[in-house]
Structures are given as structure tokens and as C-alpha cells.
N, C-alpha and C positions, 0 to 999 in steps of 0.2 A: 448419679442414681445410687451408688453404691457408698456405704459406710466404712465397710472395712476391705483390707486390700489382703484378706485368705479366709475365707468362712472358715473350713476346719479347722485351719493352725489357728485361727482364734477362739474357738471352741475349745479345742483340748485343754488352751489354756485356760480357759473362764472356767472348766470344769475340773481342772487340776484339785483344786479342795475338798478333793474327795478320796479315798484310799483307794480304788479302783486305777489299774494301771494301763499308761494314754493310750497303747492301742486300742484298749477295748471301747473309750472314750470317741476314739477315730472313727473307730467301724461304724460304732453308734451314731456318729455324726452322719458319715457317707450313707446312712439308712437314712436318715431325716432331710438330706440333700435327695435324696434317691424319690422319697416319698412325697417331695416337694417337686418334683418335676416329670413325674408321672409317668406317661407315655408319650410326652409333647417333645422328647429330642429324640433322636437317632442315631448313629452311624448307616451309612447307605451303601451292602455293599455289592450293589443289581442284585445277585443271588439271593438277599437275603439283609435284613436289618438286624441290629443291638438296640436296644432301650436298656437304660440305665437301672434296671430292675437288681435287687439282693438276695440272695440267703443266707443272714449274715448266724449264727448261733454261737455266743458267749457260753464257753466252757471252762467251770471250773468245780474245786472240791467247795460245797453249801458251806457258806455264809463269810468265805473267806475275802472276795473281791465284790463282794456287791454287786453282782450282775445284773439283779431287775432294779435297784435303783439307779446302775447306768444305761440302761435302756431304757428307762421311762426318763430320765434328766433332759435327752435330746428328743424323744417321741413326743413327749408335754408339749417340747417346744414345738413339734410340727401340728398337733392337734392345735393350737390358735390360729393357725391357718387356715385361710375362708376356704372352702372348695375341697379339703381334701379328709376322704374317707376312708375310714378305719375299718378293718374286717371283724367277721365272729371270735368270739372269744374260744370256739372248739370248730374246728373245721372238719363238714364233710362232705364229699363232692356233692351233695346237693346244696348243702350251705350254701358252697362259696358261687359256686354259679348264679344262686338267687342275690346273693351278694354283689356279684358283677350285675347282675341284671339291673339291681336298686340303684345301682354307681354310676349308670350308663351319661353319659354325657360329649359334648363338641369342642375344639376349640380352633381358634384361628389362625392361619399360619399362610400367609401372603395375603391372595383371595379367597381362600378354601376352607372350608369346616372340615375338622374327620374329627371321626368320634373315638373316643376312647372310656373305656370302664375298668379304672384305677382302684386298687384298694392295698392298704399299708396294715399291715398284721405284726403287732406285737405280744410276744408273751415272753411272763416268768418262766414258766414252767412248758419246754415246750412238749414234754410225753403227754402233759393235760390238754394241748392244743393239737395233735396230730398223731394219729394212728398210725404207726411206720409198717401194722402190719396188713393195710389196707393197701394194696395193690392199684387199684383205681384211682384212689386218692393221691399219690406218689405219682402217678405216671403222668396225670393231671398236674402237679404242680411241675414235672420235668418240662411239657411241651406247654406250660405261663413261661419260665422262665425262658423259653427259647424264641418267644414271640409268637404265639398262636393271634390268629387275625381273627377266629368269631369260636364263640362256646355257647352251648345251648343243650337243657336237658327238658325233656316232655313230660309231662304227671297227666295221670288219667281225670285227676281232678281239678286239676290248675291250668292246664293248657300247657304252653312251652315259653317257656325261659331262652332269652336269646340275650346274649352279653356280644358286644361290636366290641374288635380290640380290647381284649381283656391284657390285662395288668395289675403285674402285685406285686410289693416288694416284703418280705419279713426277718424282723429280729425277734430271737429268741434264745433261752436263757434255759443251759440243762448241767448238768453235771456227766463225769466218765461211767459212775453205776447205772446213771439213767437210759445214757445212751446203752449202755452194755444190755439193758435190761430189756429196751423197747424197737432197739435196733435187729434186725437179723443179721445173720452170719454176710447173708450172701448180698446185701445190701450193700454193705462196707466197698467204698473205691466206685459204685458203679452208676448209675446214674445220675440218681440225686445229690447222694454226700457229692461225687465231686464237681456237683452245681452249688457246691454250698464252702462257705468264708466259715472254716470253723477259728476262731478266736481263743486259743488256749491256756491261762495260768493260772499258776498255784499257789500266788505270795501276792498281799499285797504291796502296792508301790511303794507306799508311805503310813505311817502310821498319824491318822489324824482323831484324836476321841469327839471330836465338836468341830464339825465344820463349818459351823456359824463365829469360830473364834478364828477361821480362817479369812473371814471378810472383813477388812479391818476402817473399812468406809464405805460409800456409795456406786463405787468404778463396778463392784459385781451385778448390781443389779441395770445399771447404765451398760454396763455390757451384753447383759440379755437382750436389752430392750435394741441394742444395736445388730444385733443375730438374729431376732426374732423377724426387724426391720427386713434386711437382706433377704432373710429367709424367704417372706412374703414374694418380696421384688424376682426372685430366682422364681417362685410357684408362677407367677403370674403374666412377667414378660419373657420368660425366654422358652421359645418358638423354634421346632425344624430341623434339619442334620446340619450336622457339622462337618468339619471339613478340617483336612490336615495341611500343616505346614510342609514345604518340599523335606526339610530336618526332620519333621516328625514321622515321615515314611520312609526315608529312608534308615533311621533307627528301626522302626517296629520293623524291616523287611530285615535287618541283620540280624534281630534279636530270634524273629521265627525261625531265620536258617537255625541259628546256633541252637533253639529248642529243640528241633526235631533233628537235627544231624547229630549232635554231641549231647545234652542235658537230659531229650526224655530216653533216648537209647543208654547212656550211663545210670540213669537211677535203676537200684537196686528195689528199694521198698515198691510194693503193688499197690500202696494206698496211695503214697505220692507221686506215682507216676501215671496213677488214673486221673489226680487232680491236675497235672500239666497238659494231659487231653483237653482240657477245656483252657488251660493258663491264658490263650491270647484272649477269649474272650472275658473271662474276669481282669486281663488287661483293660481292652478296652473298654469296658463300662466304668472300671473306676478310672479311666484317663477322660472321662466324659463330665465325671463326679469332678475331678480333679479340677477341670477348665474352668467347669462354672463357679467353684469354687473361691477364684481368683478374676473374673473377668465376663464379659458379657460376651463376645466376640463370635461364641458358634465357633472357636479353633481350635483344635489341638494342637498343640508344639510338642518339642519333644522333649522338655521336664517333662510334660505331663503323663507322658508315657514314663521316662525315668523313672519318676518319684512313683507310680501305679505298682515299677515293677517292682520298688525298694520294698513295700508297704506288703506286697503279697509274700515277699520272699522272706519277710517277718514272722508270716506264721506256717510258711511251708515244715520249718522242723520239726513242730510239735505235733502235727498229723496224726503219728502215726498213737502218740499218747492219748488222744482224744476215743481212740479207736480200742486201745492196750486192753481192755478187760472184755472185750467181746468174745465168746464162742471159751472164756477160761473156767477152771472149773471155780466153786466157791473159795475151796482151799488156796488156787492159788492167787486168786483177786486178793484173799484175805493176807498173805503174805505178802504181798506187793503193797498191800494197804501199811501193812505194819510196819514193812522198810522204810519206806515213805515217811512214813509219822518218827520213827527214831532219826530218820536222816535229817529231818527239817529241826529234831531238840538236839542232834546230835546225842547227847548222853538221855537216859529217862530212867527211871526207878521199874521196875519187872511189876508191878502194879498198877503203874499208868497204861504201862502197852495194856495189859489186858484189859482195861477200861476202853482203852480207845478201839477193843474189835470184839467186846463182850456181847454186843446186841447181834455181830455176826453168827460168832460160835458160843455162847453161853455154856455149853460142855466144856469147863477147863481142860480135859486132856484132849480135845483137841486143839486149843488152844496151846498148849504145850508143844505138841507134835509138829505145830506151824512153827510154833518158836524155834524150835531144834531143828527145823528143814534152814530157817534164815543164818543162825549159828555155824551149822555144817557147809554151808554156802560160802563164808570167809565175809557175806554182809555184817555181821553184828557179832560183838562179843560181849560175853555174860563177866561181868566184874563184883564186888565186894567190898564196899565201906562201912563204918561204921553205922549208918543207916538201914543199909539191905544192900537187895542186891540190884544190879546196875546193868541196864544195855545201852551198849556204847556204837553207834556206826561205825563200820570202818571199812565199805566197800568205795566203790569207784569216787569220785571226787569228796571223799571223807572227810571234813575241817574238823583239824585238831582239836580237841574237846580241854577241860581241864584234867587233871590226876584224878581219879575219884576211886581208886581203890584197886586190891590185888586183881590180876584178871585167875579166872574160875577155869577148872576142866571145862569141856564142852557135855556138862551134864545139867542139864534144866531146873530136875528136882531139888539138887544142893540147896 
């Protein structure tokens, strides 16, 4: 039945021709595996079920990694899929409920029908798709992703909306201002974020100008149509909980001890150690992603869990950067911006910085005043060539730049 022997590791690579970098490619995948299998597998565990549901959010600084056009690369492909439905393009709890309610549907699984109402939500821009400071809304989508069995709201003029087994899975695509901007303080770490796969970078992988010079014959598009095949085959025939290998439980039964006796009692950080509250269960949903991935079989082995746990622990470090500009004042956003931006030229001309954060602070002296707080900080040094004048990085993992001129007192105005 099957084409290829790894949907995702064959994905990443069919979408490698693109400058976007392959985690973010992965996650995007595991959303499209996720959106193709809806509410029709499980984990069973009596207390309580897992469905393979996401919140996956691509973050990065605009226009650097192509974030909506790798999220729309792998969502296309799941939209040619018969049966499976897309949500609003602005979500609000009454949206989305009417939305489950339009989705409602059965499917078969031995002898038995159960119903379920599925919907896959993608956006560019997720501040334009979801109010973070809508309480209701939030709290709604915390108990979708935890497996809510029926939702239902009343209107005085419509009657009542009843969605059976509701299900959603969403990618979404924001930048660190954004979130800073539309996040609260007190949101950070706590229910939602750490129900959510934030996906973090700030470089692309590759530099490609034309990715149509990277298809150098027919195998790209014969490889779609072999993903897209699969894809189908995964929406369509696979059915019911799964089940673990005796290796696969007793891995996840070592790896829980070690979470909560040594890993989430040693972390430091409050935002990473809110998201290892939830780690087994983003374990197991992507070890569910994982299986089907490779194999028909309804089993979890214990790669599957392995590789789940490689892939999270990918983007555990970057956490707490996705987070870095929340609750800071402008000044020192703007400072951190401007570090950043000299760290990644290494050397730059005292004219481009102030280009690069003039729409912030348009008052050159305050723009000054930020410069001389990163100078007196031992981050940047002001230098002298025949040109002008010169800011050179030279804080923590600083690469040597070329000579470019005398270095300056630490006085701005010079």
C-alpha cells in the first residue's frame, strides 16, 4: 500500500529546495500527518486518551526563513485530501464551534462508527488569527488539545451548536515582537504556550535565489505526487489505538522516571520547565506521528519514542528566546535588537545600525543613548576607518571580523 518507507524524512527532503531550515520543514510535516489523521488514532490510557493533535508556531525575525511559505508547502499538500477540513481564517469561540459543528462527521473502526469533528487551522500571521488576550478563547483551545469529548454554544437566534468529539490541530507562523506584543506577561510557561511546539530560528539554512533551479528534472514533482499518495492512504485507512512494543514501555517508563526525578527538578528556566509538564505528552503524540510515518502497524516501538524525544529536545533550547522580549521595556527590546543585528554582520558602518532600528526610535538621541548602553556593556565596539565609523561585535561567541580601523574612546558622538 505504501510508496515510501518515512513520510517525513521524505518530505524534508523533497522540501529541502527551499531556504527554510528542516526542522521547521518537519514540524510542518508532523502538522500535515497530524491533520490527516484526525481524531481516528489514539493512545488508550483507561484514565484518559491522546489524539495526535498540534500547536505547532514557526518563529522567527520577518522575512528571514519563510515561515508561511513553509507552512503552506506541506498544508497544500494536506488540503488535496478528500475529507479533510480547514478552519477560519480568525478564530473566535463562537467561530470555531460553528466550525466543529459544520466538520461533524463518523468513521469506522472494527464495527463501530464514532463521530468526530476535525478541523486543521493554518496561519501566516498568527496575532491576525487568535486573540491571546481573549481568556475564553485560550482556555477553549487548552481543553481541544487535551481531548474534549462534546462542545456546544446556544444563540438566542440560531438554536445550539453541538460539535461530538471535537479536534483541531494548528500551524502558525509569528515573529518574537509579535508574540511580545500580543502575548501577556502572565500567559508565558502556562497553559497554552506550553501546549504549544514553538519552532525557533534566525538564519537561514541555505542560501537558494530560485528554487525552481533547484529541480534539476522530474523526481520533484514525482515525489510530491508519491507524499501526496501516502498522505491519502494514512487519512483514509488508518483506524483505532495503538499499542506499544514491551521495548517501547519500558524506554518511556525510564525516560518518565528520569523527567520528573532529575531533568524537570534540575531545570532552572520557568518557561522550560513549564513545557516538560506536559513533555510526555508531546512525546507521545509525536511518537504516534512518528509510527505512521513509517508503517501501518498501529505500534509504537521504541525509535519511535527515541526519535520523538530527539526532535523535542531540538527546540527545547530556544524557548526561552521565543519568549526574550516579553514584559521588556522598548529601550531594551531595541538594544537587543541592535546586538543581534551587529552580531549576525559582525562588523557594520554606525549608519546602518541606525537604519536598522530607526522606525523604533526615530529620535536619534535616543538612539544614541541605546548605542552607548551596548558599548558600555563590553557587546560592541565603536572603531574608525577611512570610511566612518565602525561597530564591531565583540561579546559572547564574537567571530573575528576583519581589521577595519582604530578602535574609538567609548564616546558615541566622535
Amino acid at each position: 500500500m505504501r510508496l515510501l518507507d518515512d513520510w517525513l524524512q521524505t518530505y524534508v527532503e523533497w522540501a529541502s529546495i527551499t531556504e527554510a531550515p528542516g526542522i521547521m520543514h518537519f514540524w510542518s510535516a508532523v502538522c500535515a500527518i497530524s491533520g490527516a489523521l484526525r481524531r481516528k488514532v489514539w493512545i488508550d490510557r483507561r484514565t484518559f486518551k491522546w489524539y495526535p493533535s498540534f500547536y505547532v508556531i514557526l518563529v522567527a525575525p520577518p522575512g528571514i526563513v519563510t515561515k508561511s511559505s513553509t507552512a503552506d508547502l506541506a498544508l497544500d499538500m494536506l488540503r488535496e485530501i478528500p475529507g479533510i477540513n480547514f478552519g477560519p481564517d480568525i478564530i473566535t469561540w463562537q467561530s470555531l464551534v460553528t466550525a466543529f459543528a459544520e466538520s461533524c462527521e463518523s468513521f469506522l473502526y472494527g464495527e463501530e462508527y464514532y463521530p468526530m469533528s476535525a478541523i486543521t487551522i493554518v496561519s501566516s500571521e498568527l496575532g491576525l488569527l487568535l486573540n491571546m488576550q481573549d481568556r475564553d478563547m485560550v482556555n477553549l483551545l487548552i481543553t481541544l488539545w487535551d481531548g474534549r469529548k462534546q462542545l456546544g454554544k446556544r444563540t438566542k437566534t440560531q438554536g445550539r451548536d453541538l460539535a461530538e468529539a471535537p479536534w483541531i490541530t494548528l500551524l502558525g507562523c509569528t515573529t518574537p515582537p509579535a508574540i511580545a506584543e500580543n502575548l501577556p506577561r502572565l500567559a508565558v510557561g502556562g497553559g497554552f504556550t506550553s501546549r504549544c511546539i514553538f519552532v525557533y530560528r534566525e538564519q537561514k539554512e541555505r542560501l537558494i535565489y530560485d528554487p525552481s533551479q533547484e529541480v534539476v528534472n522530474e523526481d520533484w514533482q514525482t515525489v510530491r505526487q508519491a507524499l501526496l499518495r501516502d498522505l491519502e492512504h494514512i487519512s483514509l485507512d488508518l483506524a483505532g489505538p495503538f499499542t506499544e512494543t514491551p521495548s517501547a514501555r519500558e524506554w518511556e517508563k525510564a525516560w518518565y522516571e528520569d523527567l520528573w526525578q532529575h531533568t524537570y527538578p534540575e531545570c532552572s528556566s520557568p518557561i522550560i520547565k513549564n513545557f516538560l509538564g506536559r513533555k510526555q505528552t508531546h512525546l507521545c503524540k509525536l511518537a504516534m506521528i512518528l509510527s505512521v510515518s513509517r508503517r501501518d502497524s498501529m505500534v509504537l516501538e521504541r525509535a519511535d519514542f527515541e526519535t520523538a524525544n530527539e526532535m523535542l529536545l531540538s527546540v527545547e533550547p530556544d524557548l526561552e528566546k521565543v519568549f526574550a522580549l516579553i514584559g521588556k521595556s522598548e529601550a531594551t527590546a531595541g538594544a537587543e535588537r541592535l546586538v543581534e543585528y551587529i552580531k549576525r554582520r559582525v562588523t557594520c558602518y554606525y549608519e546602518e545600525a541606525y537604519n536598522e532600528i530607526h522606525s523604533l526610535f526615530p529620535n536619534f538621541s535616543e538612539f544614541e543613548q541605546i548605542l552607548a548602553g551596548t558599548i558600555h556593556s563590553g557587546k560592541v565596539r565603536l572603531e574608525l576607518n577611512g570610511q566612518g565609523r565602525v561597530l564591531r561585535y565583540v561579546g559572547p561567541n564574537a567571530v573575528e571580523g576583519p581589521p577595519l580601523g582604530t578602535v574609538l574612546p567609548q564616546n558615541v558622538n566622535r
